[in-house]
N, C-alpha and C positions, 0 to 999 in steps of 0.2 A: 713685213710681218712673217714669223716662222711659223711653220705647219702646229706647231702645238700650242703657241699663242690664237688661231686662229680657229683652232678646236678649243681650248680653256674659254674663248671667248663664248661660246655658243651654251656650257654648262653655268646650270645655277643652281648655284648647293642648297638654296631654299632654306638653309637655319645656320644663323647667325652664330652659334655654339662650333660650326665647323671651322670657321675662321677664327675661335680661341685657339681652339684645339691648336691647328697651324703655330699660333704666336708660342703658346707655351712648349712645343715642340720645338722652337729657335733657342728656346731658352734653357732647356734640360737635355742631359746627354744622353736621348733618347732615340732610337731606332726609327728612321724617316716614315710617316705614314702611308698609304697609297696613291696618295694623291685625289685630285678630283676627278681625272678621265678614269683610272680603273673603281674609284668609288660610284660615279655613273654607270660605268657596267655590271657592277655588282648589284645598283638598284637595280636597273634594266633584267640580270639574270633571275630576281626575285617576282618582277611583275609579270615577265615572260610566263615564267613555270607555275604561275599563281603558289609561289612555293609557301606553305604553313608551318614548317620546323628550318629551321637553319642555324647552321653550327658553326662556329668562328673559332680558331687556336690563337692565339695570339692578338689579345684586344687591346694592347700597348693604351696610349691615352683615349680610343674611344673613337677614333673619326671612321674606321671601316665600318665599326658597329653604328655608328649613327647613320649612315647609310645607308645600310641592311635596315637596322628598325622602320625608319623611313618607310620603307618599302613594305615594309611589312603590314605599319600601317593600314595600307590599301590592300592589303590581302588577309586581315584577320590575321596574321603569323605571329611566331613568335622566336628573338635569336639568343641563341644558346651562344657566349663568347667566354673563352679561357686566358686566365693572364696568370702569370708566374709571380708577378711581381707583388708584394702587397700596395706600394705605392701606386703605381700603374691602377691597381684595381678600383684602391681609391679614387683617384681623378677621374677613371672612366664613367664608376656609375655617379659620380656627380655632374657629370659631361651629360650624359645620359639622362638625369634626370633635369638638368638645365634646358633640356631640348624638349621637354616631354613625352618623351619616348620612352620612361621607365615602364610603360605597362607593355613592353613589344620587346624588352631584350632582359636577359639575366646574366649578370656578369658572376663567372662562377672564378674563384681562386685556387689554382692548383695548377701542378704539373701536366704540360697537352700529354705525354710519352702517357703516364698513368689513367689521367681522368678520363681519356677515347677507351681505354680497357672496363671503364665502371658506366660509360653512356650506352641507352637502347635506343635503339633506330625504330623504323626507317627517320632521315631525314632527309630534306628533299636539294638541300644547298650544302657544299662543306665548304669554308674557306678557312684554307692550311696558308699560318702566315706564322709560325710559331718558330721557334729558335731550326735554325736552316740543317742540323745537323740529324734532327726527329723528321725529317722529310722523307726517305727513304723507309723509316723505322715505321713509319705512322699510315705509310699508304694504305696495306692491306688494312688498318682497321679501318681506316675512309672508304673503302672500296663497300667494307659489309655494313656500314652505319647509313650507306645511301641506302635509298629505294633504286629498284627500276625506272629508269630514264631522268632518274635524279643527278643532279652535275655537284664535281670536283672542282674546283679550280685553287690551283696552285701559284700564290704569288712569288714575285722575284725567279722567274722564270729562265730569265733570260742573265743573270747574275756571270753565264762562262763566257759570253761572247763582249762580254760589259768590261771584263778583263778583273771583275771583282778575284779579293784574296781568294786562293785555291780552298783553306780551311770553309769560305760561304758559299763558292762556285761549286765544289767539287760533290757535295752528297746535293746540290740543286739539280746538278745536272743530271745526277746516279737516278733519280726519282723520277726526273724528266724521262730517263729513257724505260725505266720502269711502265711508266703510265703508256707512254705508246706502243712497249711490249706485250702489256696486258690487253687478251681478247676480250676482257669483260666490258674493255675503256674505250671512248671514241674519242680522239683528242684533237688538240689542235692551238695552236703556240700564238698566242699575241703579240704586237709591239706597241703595249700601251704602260705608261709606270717604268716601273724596272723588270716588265713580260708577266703575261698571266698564261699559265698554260688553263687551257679550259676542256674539261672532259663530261661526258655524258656516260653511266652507267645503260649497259645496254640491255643487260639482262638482271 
């Protein structure tokens, strides 16, 4: 048994709606979801923080965000998720409301680069999953849309060491080192998914 069959084995997504998501994701030429161990950490980051606003870029079919909502659930919150796509947005909020989660998440349509410029904060979660080239472009507004002690986390983290094309590696990385340059960020890199860098705003 491999070390992530042996962690997948111990997660239970608890709604049935996450394993469409998966099939219809085999079936459409669609951008791989997080999976179920960094979708576990993202509920865990939400019940952790008792977080109440949480903000998502990139809600491609829906399964990060039903995660998050999930979570949210249990802490009275509520998540804010952006998708480009108009199809994507479609199947997300019926994804979403398949699960019964429509009263915990808002699926907004539009560009992450512009709609983080028209969002007000504080909020207390951000997950930046949004086209890999707005990662670098998009931080400082993540950085001011947190609260204090409110966390960051950055998916596909680890895309340069994965040996992904330079065009997806190259502004992942640029952000990466961004965020541990910046004194405002506490950071700190995972090996779960395709890497979640995880930051805490300090001030």
């Amino acid at each position: 048994m491999s070390i992530q069959d042996y962690i997948n084995g111990f997660i239970d997504p608890g709604n049935s709606v996450l394993a469409a998501i998966l099939d219809e994701e085999k079936q459409r030429d669609v951008r791989p979801c997080v999976g179920p161990q960094v979708g576990c950490m993202l509920g865990l980051l939400v019940r952790i923080t008792g977080a109440q606003r949480v903000l998502e870029f990139g809600t491609c079919l829906g399964y990060s965000a039903l995660w998050l909502a999930d979570a949210l659930r249990e802490t009275s919150g509520c998540l804010t998720t952006v998708e480009l796509e108009p199809d994507l947005v479609k199947s997300a909020r019926e994804y979403i409301q398949q699960a019964g989660l429509d009263d915990y998440a808002e699926v907004i349509e539009g560009d992450a680069a512009r709609v983080v410029k028209d969002l007000e904060g504080p909020f207390d979660l951000i997950l930046q999953d949004s086209a890999k080239f707005l990662y670098p472009e998009m931080l400082e507004d993540c950085i001011r849309l947190l609260r204090p002690r409110g966390i960051l986390v950055l998916d596909d983290a680890l895309f340069k060491p994965m040996d992904i094309p330079e065009k997806f590696a190259a502004p992942v990385h640029r952000a990466n080192q961004l965020a541990f340059d910046d004194p405002r960020l506490y950071c700190t890199l995972l090996p779960i998914g395709d890497g979640l860098l995880v930051s805490v705003k300090k001030v």
